[in-house]
C-alpha positions in Angstrom: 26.1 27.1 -16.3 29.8 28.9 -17.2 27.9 31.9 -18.0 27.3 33.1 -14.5 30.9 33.3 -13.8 30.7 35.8 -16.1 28.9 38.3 -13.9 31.3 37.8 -10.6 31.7 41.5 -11.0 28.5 42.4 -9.9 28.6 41.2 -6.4 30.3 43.5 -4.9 28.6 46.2 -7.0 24.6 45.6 -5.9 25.3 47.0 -2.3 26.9 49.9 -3.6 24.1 51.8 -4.5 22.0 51.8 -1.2 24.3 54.1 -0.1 24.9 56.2 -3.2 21.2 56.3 -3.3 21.1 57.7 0.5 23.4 60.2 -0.5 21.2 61.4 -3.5 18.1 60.8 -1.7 19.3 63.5 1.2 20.7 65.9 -1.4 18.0 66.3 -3.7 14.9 65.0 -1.2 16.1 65.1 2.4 12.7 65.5 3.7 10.8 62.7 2.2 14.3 60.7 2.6 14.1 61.0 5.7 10.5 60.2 6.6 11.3 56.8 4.5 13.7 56.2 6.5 12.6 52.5 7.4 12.3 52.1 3.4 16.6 51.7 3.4 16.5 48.9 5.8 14.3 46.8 3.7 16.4 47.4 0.3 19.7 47.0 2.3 18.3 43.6 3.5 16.9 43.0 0.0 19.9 43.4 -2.4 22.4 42.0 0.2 19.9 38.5 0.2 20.2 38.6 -4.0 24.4 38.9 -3.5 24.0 35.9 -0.8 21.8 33.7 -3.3 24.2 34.6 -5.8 27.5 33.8 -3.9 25.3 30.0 -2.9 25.0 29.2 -6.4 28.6 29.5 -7.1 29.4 27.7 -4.5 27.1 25.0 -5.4 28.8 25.1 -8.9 32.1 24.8 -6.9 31.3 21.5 -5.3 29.9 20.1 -8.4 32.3 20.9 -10.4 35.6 21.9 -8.6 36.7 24.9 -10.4 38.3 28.1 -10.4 37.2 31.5 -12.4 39.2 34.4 -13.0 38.4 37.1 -15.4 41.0 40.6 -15.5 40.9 43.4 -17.7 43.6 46.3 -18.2 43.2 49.3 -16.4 46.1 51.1 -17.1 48.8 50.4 -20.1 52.1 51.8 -20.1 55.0 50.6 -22.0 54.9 46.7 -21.4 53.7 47.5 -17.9 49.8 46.1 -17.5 47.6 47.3 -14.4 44.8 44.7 -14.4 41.7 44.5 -12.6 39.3 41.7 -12.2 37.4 39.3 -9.9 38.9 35.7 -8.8 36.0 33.4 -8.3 37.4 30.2 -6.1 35.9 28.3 -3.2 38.2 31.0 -0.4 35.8 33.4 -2.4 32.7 31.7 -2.3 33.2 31.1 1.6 33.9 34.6 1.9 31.0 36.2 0.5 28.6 33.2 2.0 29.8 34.4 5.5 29.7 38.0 4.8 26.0 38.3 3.2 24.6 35.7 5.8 26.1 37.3 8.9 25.1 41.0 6.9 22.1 40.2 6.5 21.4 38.9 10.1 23.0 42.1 11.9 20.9 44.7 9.1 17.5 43.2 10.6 19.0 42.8 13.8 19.9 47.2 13.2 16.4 48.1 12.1 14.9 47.7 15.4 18.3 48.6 17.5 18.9 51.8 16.1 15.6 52.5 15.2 15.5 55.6 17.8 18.6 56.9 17.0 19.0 60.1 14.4 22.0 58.6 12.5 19.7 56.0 11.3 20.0 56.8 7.8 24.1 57.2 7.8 24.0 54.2 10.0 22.4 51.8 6.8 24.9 53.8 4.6 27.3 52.7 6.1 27.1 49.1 6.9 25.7 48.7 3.1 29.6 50.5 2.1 31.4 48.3 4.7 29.6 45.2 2.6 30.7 46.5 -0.4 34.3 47.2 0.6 34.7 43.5 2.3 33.1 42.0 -0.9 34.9 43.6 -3.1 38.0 42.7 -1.0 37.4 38.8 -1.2 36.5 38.6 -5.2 40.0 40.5 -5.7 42.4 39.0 -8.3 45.3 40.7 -7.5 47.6 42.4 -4.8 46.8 46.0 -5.6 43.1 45.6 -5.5 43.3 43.8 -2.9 44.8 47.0 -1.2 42.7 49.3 -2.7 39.7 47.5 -0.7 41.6 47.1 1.9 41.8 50.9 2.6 38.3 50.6 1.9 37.3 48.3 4.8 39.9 50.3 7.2 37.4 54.0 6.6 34.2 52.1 6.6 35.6 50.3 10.2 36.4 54.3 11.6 33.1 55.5 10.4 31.4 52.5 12.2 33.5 52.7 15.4 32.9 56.3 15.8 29.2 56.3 14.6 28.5 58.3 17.7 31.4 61.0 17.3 30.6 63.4 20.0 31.2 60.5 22.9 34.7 61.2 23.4 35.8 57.3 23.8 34.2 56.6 20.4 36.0 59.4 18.9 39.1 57.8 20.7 38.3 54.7 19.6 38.0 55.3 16.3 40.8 56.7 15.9 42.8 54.6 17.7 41.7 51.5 15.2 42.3 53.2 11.9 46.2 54.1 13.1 46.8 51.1 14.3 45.7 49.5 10.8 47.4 52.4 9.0 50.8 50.5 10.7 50.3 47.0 9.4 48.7 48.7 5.9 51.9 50.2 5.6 53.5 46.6 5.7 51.5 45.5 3.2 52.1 48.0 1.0 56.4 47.7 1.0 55.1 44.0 0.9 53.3 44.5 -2.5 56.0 46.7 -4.1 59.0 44.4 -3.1 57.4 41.3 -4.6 56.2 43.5 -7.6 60.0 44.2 -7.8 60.9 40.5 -7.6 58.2 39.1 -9.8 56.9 42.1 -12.4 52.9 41.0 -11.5 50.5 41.8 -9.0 48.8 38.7 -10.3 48.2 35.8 -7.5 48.9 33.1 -10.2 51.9 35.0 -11.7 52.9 36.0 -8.3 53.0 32.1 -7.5 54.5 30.8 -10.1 57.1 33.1 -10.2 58.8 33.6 -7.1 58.6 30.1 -5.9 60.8 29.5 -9.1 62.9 31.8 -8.4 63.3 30.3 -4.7 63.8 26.8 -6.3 66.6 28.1 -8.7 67.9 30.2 -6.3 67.8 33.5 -8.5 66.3 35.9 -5.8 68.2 36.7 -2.1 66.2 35.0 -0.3 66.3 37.1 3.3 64.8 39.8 0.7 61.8 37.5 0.0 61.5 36.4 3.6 60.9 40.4 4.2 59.0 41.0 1.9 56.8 37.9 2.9 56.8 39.2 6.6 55.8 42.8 5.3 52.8 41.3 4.0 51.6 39.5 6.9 52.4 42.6 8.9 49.2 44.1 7.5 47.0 40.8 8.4 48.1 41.3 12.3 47.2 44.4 12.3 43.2 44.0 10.5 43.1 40.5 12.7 43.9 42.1 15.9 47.2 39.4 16.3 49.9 40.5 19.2 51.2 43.2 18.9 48.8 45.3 16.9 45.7 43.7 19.0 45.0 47.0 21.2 42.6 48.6 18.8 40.1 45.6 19.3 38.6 46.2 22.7 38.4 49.6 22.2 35.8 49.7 19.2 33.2 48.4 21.6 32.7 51.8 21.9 30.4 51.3 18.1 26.9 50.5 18.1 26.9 46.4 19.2 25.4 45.6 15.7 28.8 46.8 14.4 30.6 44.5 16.8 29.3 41.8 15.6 29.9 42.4 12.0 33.4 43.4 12.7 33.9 40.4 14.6 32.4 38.1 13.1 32.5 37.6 9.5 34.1 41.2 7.8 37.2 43.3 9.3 38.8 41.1 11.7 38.2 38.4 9.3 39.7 40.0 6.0 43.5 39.3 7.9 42.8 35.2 7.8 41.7 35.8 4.1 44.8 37.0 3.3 47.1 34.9 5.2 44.7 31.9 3.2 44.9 34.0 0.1 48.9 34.0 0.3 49.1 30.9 1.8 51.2 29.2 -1.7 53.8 32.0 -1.2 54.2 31.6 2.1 54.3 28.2 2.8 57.7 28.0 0.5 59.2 30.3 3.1 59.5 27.6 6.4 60.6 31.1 8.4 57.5 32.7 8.0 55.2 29.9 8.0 56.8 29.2 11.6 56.2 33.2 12.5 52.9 32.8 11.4 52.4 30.4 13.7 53.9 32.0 16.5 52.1 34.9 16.4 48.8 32.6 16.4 49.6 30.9 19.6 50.8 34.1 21.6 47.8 35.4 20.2 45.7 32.7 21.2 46.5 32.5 24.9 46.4 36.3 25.5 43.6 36.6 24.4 42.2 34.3 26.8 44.0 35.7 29.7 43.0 39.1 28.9 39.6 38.0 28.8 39.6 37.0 32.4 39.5 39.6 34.5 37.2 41.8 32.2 33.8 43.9 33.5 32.4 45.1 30.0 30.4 42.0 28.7 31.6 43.2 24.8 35.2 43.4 25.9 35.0 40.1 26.8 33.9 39.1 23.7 36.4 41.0 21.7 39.1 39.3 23.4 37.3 36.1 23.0 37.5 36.9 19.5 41.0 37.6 19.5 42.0 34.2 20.9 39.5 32.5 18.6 41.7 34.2 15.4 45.1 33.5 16.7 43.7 29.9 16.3 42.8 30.2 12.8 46.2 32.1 12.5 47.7 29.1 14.3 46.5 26.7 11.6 47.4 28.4 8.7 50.9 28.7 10.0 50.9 25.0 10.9 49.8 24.7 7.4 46.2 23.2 8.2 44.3 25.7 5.8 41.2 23.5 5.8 41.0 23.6 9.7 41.1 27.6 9.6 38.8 28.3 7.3 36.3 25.7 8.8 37.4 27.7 12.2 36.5 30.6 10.3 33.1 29.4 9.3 32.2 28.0 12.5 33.3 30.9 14.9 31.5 33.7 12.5 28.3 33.0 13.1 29.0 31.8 16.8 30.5 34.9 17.6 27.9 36.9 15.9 25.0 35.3 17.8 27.1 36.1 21.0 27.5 39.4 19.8 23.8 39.9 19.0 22.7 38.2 22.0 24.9 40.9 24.4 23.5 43.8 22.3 19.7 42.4 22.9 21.2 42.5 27.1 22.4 45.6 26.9 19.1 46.8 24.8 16.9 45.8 27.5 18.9 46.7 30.6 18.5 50.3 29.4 15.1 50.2 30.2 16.0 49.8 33.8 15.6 53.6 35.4 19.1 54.1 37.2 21.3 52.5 34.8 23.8 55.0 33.2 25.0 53.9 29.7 28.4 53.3 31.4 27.1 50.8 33.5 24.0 48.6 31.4 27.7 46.7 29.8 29.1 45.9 33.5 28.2 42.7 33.8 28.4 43.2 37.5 25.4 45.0 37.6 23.6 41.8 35.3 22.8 38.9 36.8 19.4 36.9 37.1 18.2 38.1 33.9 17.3 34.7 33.1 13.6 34.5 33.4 13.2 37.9 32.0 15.1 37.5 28.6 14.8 33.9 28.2 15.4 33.5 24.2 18.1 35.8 24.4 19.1 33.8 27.7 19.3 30.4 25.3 20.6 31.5 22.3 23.5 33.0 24.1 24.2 29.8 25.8 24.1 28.0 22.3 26.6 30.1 21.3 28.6 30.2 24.8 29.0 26.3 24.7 29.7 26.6 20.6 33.0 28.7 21.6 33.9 26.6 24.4 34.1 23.7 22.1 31.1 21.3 23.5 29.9 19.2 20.9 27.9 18.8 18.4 28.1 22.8 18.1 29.7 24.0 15.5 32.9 25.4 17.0 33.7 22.0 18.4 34.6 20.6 15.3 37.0 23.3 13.9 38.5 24.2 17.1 39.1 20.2 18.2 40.4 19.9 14.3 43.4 22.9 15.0 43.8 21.3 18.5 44.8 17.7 17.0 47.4 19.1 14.2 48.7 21.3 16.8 50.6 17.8 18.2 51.6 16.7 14.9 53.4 20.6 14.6 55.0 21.4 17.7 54.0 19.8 21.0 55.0 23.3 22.9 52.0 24.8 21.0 49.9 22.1 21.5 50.3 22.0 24.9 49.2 26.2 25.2 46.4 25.6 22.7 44.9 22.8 24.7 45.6 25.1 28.0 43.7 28.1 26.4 40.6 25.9 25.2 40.2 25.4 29.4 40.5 29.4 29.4 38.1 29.8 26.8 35.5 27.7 28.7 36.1 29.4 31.6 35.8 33.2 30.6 33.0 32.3 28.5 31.0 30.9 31.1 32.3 33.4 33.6 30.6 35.6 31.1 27.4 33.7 31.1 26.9 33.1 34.7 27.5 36.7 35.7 25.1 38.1 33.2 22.2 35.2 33.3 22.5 33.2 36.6 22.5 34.3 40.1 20.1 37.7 41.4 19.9 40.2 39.6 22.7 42.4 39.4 21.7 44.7 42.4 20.5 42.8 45.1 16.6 42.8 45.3 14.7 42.8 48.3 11.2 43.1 50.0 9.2 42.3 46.9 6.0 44.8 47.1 4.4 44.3 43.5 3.6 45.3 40.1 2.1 48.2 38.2 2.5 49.6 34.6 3.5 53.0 34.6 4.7 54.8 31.6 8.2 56.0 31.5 10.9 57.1 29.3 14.4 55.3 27.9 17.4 56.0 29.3 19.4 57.5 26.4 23.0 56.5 25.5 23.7 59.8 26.3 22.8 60.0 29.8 19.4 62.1 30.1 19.4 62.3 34.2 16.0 61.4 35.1 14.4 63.2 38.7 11.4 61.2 40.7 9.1 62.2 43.4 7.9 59.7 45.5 6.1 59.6 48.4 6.0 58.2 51.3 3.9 55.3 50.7 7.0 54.3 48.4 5.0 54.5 44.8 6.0 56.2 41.9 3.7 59.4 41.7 5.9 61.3 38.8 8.2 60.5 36.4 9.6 63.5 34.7 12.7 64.6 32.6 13.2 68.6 33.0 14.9 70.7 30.3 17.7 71.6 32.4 18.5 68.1 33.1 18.1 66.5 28.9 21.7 66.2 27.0 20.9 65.3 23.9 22.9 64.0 21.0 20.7 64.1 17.6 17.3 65.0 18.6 14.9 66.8 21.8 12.4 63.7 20.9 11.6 61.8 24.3 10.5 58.1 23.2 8.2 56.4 25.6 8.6 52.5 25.4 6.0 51.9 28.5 4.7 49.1 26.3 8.1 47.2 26.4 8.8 47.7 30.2 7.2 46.0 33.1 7.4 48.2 35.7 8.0 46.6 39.1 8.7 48.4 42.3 11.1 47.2 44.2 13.7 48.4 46.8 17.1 46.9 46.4 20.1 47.6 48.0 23.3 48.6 44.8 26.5 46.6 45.3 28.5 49.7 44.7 27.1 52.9 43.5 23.5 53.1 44.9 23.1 53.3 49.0 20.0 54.0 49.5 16.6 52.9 48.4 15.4 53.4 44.8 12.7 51.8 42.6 13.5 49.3 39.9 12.2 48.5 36.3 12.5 44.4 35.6 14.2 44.5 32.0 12.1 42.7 29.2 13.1 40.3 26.2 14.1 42.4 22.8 11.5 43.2 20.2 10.9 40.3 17.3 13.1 41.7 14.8 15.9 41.2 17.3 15.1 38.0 18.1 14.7 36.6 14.8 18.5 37.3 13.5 19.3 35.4 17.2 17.1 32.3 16.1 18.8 31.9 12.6 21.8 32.4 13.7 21.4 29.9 16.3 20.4 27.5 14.0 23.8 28.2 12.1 25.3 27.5 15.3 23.7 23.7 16.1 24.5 22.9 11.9 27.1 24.4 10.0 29.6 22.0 12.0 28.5 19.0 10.0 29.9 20.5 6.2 33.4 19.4 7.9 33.1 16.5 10.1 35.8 14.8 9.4 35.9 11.3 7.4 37.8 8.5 6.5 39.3 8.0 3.1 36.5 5.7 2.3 34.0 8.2 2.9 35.9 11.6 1.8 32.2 12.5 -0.3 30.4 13.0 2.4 33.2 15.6 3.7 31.4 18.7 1.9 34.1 21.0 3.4 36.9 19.0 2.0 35.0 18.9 -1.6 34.7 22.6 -1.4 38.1 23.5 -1.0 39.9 21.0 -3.1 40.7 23.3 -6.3 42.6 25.6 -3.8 44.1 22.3 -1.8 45.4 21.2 -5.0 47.4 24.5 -6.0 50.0 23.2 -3.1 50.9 20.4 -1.0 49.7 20.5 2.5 51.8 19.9 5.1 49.3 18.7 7.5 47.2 15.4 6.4 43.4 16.4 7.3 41.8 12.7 6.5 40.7 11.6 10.0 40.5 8.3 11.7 37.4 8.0 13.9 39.3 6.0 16.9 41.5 9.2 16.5 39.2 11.8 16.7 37.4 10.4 19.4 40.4 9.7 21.6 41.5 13.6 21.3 38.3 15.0 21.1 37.4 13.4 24.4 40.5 15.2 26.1 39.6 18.5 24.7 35.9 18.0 26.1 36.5 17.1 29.1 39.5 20.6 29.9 36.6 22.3 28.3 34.4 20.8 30.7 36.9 21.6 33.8 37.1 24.9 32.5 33.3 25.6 32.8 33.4 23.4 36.5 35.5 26.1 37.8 33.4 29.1 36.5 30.1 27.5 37.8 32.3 26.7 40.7 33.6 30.4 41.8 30.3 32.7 40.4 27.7 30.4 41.0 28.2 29.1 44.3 26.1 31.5 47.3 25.3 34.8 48.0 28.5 36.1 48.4 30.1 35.2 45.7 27.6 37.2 43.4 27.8 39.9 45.6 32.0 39.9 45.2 32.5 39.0 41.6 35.8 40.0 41.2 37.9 37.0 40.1 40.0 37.9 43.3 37.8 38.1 45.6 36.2 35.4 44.7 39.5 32.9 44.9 40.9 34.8 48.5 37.0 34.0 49.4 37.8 29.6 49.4 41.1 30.4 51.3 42.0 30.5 54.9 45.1 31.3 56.8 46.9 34.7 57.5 50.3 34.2 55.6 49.1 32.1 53.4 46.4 33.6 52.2 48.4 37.1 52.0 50.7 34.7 49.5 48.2 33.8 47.5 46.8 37.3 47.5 49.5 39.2 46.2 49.6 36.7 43.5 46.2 36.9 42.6 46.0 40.5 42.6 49.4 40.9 40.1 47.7 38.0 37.7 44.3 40.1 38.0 45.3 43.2 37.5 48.1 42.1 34.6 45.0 40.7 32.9 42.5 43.8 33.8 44.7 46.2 32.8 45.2 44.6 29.6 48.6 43.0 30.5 49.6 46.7 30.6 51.0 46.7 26.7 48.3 49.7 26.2 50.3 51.6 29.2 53.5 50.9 27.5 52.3 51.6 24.2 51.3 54.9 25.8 54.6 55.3 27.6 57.5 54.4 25.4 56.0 54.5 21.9 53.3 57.3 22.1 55.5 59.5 24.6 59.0 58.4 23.2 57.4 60.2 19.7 56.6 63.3 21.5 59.8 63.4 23.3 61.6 63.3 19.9 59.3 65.4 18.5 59.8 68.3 21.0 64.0 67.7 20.7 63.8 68.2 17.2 61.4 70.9 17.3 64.0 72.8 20.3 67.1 71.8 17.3 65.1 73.0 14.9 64.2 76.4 16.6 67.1 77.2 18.6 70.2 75.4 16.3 68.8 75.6 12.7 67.1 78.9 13.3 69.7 80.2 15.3 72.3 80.0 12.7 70.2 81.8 10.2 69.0 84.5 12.1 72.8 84.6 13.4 73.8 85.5 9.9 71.4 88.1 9.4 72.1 89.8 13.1 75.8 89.9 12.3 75.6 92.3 9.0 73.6 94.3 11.1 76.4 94.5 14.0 78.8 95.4 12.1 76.9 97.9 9.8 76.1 99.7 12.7 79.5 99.6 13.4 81.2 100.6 11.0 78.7 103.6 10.2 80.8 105.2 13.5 84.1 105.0 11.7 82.9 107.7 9.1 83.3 111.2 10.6 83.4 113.0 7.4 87.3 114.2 8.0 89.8 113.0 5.1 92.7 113.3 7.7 91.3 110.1 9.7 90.2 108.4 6.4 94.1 108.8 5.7 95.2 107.7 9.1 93.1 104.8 8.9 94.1 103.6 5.4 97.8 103.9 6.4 97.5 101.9 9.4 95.6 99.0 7.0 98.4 99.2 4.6 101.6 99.5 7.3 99.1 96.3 8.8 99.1 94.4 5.9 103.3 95.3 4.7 104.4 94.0 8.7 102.0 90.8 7.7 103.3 90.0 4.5 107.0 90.4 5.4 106.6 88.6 8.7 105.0 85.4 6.8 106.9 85.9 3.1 108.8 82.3 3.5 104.9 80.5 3.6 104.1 82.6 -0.3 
């Protein structure tokens, strides 16, 4: 079986040409492209499944066999210096690609049927089948330079998705926000690459290795040189990871299509940082100071995360920030040391977080159907609520993945997360103690997230239930097509129309009736904030089939994939699947953490972490599922003021409750200072040097062009034309010069 090794190269090759053959398709037959549209989706989903079939049976080989495959080839030969290329086949890979084809896979069908009204269809599939290619190509790499090469790759697919729709100003923001935020940790990286290609002569992972930790044990390198370089490196993982303090790009590319959120989040872009860190993890664990920075970054990244995720409205920005806390875990256990724990944290929280991210595009998919939703409001989980007995899959699936994040077991999540939990104690008890806080957090958000958007009444208040009729009516676009209605007086909808003067249209004047996947009910409700008088109201229905199915598998991922690493004792180590996976890279280096488990153990801490978890959820149910009023006032503050009584007590407790809200609304205001002291203190020295550079610089040289002019004009009035004052002047020069040179002779 050696000889599929041999063809590693062509998995990140077989994606590759959906989109080249887009690109020739709309160049040479745009029309019939076009009209085939649907035809893309299918061979997207088709050659990704061969690359995930392929990536299995290596793994399978893996486990079998515990090996590593590299193969390398010159690219460029000068002199005795060797550019290689090549792919690295070893169990990080096969994990890699599993996750990255699976949750691919998953979010293409999921795509088919959630952009399938949108005009960018076609550039849509191109690019999620280039954004495959990039991340797959980034995880078979075999050295540093290709590594970066892909890299850069990943960061212009991640723009191009972010800012799929480019004429919505906060995409275009967004966008662009993310790829120069990257472009600061890339640089990093880069100095990172060319000082240890200075120190060691190889790009080569195994030469890399091998060589510098040599060098550190014969102390022939500086070593505050290497530490540097080592920190350069990691520089460019907190930035793709979204770690503190290059996190502020993550909530913003919400602003992408929510299939793209989910494959960002999940399993490619915010995942390729970990991958590194994992990659690197034998250089870096010979450096204690950057292990211990690793780790510290994790844990500051781990509880903001949480707190940030408090306080916020937009369902997908809670998630994102879910998503950052759940990486500074992983980024906690690889600088503890635990690389087992993080990539089983890794495994685990990919396809939770892509069925959560799934499930809140499938919310958002149906609560455009609702006629008075803008598209700035069907994310506001405030105006959610109830939807439980009209998207009930969805309703489930998210509440698999919901518990699965907040660490309940048997989900998956529970045994990664309780795994990083128990070495944190053995590493620092300071962390510990903040990691088992934030697992409370984590619980909480996440059900705050749940209850707000499933439990309760239905986001707007509904009242005076009259009945039911099917009516046919037209989607509210993304790009807010202002609907008008008569109705008369007997309060039913007569007329449902959408006047030219009133479209705004993005890609296409195509109106797309979906009558037969809306029940139309009308009913008068009372808005909690933006409507004040009485409209009608369109119940939201459960996603198509083709949505639903990625939820189910994925769901199914979520009950499961937790039992490749429950941990074992010695005795029974081969049943631990995880642990046999991962031993040929375990073996390159001494771990500093021992993963073999006792059961008495496990149980003892697992238990703790259970029950915070379960106080964490007690106090969402307890504040946003408790009457009336406290759906109507979901705000975190008003809902805590709400239990409180007393007049200077209560103002206490409400200046304190409004700082903590706001610090965590507002993003805990780094974006503000960002904007403030970085972004404006780079315009204010921009505008200094561009007044020194214009008035000083400048001034000088067009000084010394004015003053030949001066004086040519005048001098031009000395000459009169009369040899009598030429002589007069010329003897007043000389007698000048004679009374000079006698006055100062003793200094010649």
């Amino acid at each position: 079986m050696q000889h599929i090794y041999e063809y590693g190269w062509i998995i990140p090759l077989i994606p590759l040409s959906i989109p080249l053959l887009i690109g020739v398709g709309l160049l040479l037959f745009p029309t019939t492209t076009k009209n085939l549209r649907r035809m893309w989706s299918f061979q997207s989903v088709l050659l990704l499944s061969i690359v995930m079939l392929f990536a299995i049976n290596l793994s399978i080989q893996e486990i079998n066999k515990n090996s590593i495959y590299q193969y390398v080839w010159s690219w460029v030969i000068i002199n005795d210096f060797s550019l290689e290329f090549g792919y690295l086949i070893d169990p990080l890979t096969s994990i890699m690609s599993i996750l990255i084809t699976t949750v691919g896979i998953m979010v293409l069908v999921y795509s088919d049927n959630y952009m399938a009204h949108d005009q960018g269809y076609l550039r849509f599939f191109a690019y999620m089948s280039f954004f495959s290619t990039s991340m797959l190509g980034l995880v078979t790499s075999s050295n540093l330079i290709q590594i970066y090469i892909f890299w850069e790759l990943v960061g212009v697919c991640s723009y191009l998705l972010i800012g799929f729709w480019f004429t919505r100003p906060l995409a275009a923001n967004a966008c662009q926000k993310a790829f120069v935020t990257n472009r600061i940790g890339d640089f990093g990286l880069l100095l990172g690459i060319l000082g240890f290609f200075w120190i060691t002569g190889s790009f080569e992972f195994r030469d890399l290795f091998e060589i510098c930790n040599n060098l550190i044990a014969d102390n022939e390198v500086n070593f505050l040189f290497v530490t540097l370089c080592a920190g350069l490196l990691f520089a460019g993982a907190v930035a793709k990871s979204a770690q503190f303090p290059l996190h502020v790009w993550l909530p913003d590319a919400m602003e992408g299509p929510t299939p793209i959120s989910a494959l960002i989040h999940a399993a490619t872009m915010v995942a390729a940082g970990i991958f590194l860190v994992a990659r690197l993890l034998p250089l870096f664990i010979v450096i204690p100071y950057i292990m211990n920075f690793i780790s510290l970054v994790g844990i500051i990244t781990v509880l903001l995360g949480a707190t940030l995720a408090i306080a916020q409205k937009d369902i997908k920005r809670g998630l994102a920030y879910s998503t950052m806390s759940q990486l500074g875990y992983m980024m906690l256990a690889l600088g503890m040391g635990s690389y087992r724990s993080a990539l089983f944290h890794l495994i685990t929280h990919a396809y939770s977080k892509a069925l959560l991210f799934l499930g809140s595009g499938s919310i958002i998919h149906s609560m455009e159907t609702v006629v008075g939703y803008s598209p700035q409001k069907s994310q506001n989980m405030a105006l959610m609520g109830g939807l439980t007995k009209h998207v009930p899959i969805t309703k489930s699936t998210f509440l698999i993945g919901t518990l699965s994040i907040c660490g309940i077991p048997p989900l998956a999540c529970f045994w990664s997360k309780d795994e990083i939990l128990a070495d944190s104690w053995l590493y620092s008890t300071s962390f510990a103690i903040i990691a088992w806080l934030t697992a409370g957090l984590t619980a909480f958000y996440m059900f705050r997230i749940y209850l707000l958007t499933f439990e309760g009444h239905l986001g707007v208040q509904i009242q005076n239930y009259i009945g039911k009729q099917r009516i046919p009516f037209y989607s509210i676009s993304l790009w807010g097509k202002e609907v008008s209605k008569r109705i008369n007086k007997n309060k039913s909808v007569n007329l449902l129309t959408i006047t030219n003067k009133q479209r705004s249209y993005f890609f296409s004047k195509k109106i797309y009736p979906i009558d037969d996947r809306a029940t139309n009910v009308i009913r008068p409700f009372i808005t909690i904030v933006h409507f004040q008088n009485k409209q009608f109201y369109s119940y939201p229905s459960e996603s198509d089939n083709t949505m639903l199915f990625p939820l189910l598998v994925l769901c199914l991922f979520t009950l499961f994939v937790g039992a490749i690493g429950i941990p074992f004792s010695q005795e029974r180590m081969d049943l631990d699947i995880l642990s046999k996976w991962l031993m040929p890279s375990i073996n390159l280096w001494p771990q500093k953490l021992n993963n073999s488990t006792d059961w008495y153990e496990f149980v003892k801490d697992s238990s703790v972490s259970v029950s915070i978890a379960f106080l964490g959820i007690f106090i969402a149910s307890l504040l946003y599922k408790s009457s009336y009023s406290s759906l109507l006032n979901f705000d975190l503050i008003n809902l805590i003021l709400n239990k409180i009584k007393g007049g200077s007590k209560r103002l206490f407790w409400d200046k304190i409750i409004n700082a903590l809200y706001n610090w965590s609304y507002n993003r805990a205001y780094i974006d503000s200072f960002y904007t403030m002291f970085l972004i404006g203190g780079i315009r204010k020295s921009a505008e200094l040097i561009h007044f020194f550079d214009r008035r000083v610089i400048d001034g000088i040289t067009n000084g010394f062009g004015v003053i030949p002019f001066f004086v040519g004009e005048a001098i031009k009035y000395l000459g009169g034309g009369r040899i009598s004052s030429y002589l007069f002047f010329y003897l007043s020069y000389v007698s000048l010069f004679l009374i000079f040179l006698l006055a100062f002779a003793d200094f010649f």
